[in-house]
N, C-alpha and C positions, 0 to 999 in steps of 0.2 A: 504494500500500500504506500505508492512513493509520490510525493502530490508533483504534478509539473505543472511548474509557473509560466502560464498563459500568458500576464498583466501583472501590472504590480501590485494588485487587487485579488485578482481571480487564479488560484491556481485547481488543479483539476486533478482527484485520485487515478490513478494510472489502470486501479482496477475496473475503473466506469467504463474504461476504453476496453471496448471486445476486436480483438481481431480473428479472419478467418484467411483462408488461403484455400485459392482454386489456381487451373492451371490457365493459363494469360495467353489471351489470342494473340498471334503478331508473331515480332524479329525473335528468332531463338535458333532455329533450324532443326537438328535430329535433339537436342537438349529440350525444347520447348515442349516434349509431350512425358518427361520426365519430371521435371520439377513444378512445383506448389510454387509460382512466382506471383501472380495476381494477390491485391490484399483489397480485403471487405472489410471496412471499418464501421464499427454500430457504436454509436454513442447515447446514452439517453440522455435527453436535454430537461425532458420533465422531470425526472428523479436526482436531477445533477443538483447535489445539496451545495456546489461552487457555484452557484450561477445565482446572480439575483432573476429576480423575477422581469423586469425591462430588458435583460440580456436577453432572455429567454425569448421572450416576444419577439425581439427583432432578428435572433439568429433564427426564429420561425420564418419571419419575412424573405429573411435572406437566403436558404437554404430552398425555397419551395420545393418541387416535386421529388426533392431528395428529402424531405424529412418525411415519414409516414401519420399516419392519425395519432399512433400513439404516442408520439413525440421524439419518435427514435431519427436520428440523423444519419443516413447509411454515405459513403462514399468510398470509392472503389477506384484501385489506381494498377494500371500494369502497365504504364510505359517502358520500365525499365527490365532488363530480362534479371534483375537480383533480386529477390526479394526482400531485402533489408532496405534498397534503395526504394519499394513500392513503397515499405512500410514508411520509410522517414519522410518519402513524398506526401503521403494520405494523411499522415499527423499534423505535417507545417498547414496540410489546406483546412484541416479542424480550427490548426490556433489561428492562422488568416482570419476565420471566419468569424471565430469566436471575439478575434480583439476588432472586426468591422464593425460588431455586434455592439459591440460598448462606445461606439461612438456613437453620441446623442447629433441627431439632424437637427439643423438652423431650425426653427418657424421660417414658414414664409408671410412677408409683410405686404400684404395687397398694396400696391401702388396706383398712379392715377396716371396716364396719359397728361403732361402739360397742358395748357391752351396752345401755345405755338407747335408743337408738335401736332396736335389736332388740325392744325390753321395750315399746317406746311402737307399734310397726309391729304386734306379736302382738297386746297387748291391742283397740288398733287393731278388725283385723281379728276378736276376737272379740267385742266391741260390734255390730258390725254384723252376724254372723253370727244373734245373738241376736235383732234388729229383725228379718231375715228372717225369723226362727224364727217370730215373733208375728205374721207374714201369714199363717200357715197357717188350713186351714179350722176353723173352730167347731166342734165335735161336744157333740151333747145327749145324755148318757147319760141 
């Protein structure tokens, strides 16, 4: 039970972290149907007694069709034909996630359109209306 620090806040029991191993479509050649190199990483986010609860929410956001109903976070990595390298890669995209998680978004401040900017968009679009206007057809009375 060795906690790894995510944040200078959040760190995370090592036990919460499940991994699994299957064998990895892709580069390997007559090795690739021998070894266990793909890694399935399952985190529970709902049971993660390291996680505030605002964390929690936005790594639901931000995880979407990777996290399940039940709150579990799956991510799945075989780029690499090592398996030590899937695993180190599947962990940094956890903590990636987890320290995006903690960062609180700005509010946004409704703002207003100017008057002159109003005044420059109108005229704008009446200038050009005018240039359409003078492609119309000829007529000879």
């Amino acid at each position: 039970m060795v906690a790894i620090p995510v944040t200078r806040s959040i760190a995370i029991d090592s036990d919460e972290i499940l991994e699994s191993f299957a064998r990895a479509s892709g580069p390997g050649g007559q090795h690739v149907n021998t070894t266990d190199s793909a890694v399935m990483l399952r985190f529970d986010v709902a049971a993660s007694p390291g996680l505030p609860d605002v964390v929690k929410q936005r790594l639901a956001d931000l995880a979407g069709s990777r996290m399940t109903r039940d709150g579990v976070l799956i991510l799945r990595s075989e780029g690499a034909r090592s398996q030590l390298l899937n695993r180190q890669e599947v962990r940094e995209r956890l903590f990636a996630l987890i320290r995006e998680a903690t960062i609180v978004p700005k509010k946004r401040r409704p703002t207003k359109p100017t008057k002159a900017s109003q005044k420059r968009r109108v005229d704008g679009k009446v200038k050009r209306a005018a240039v359409k206007q003078g492609r119309g057809r000829v007529r000879m009375n």
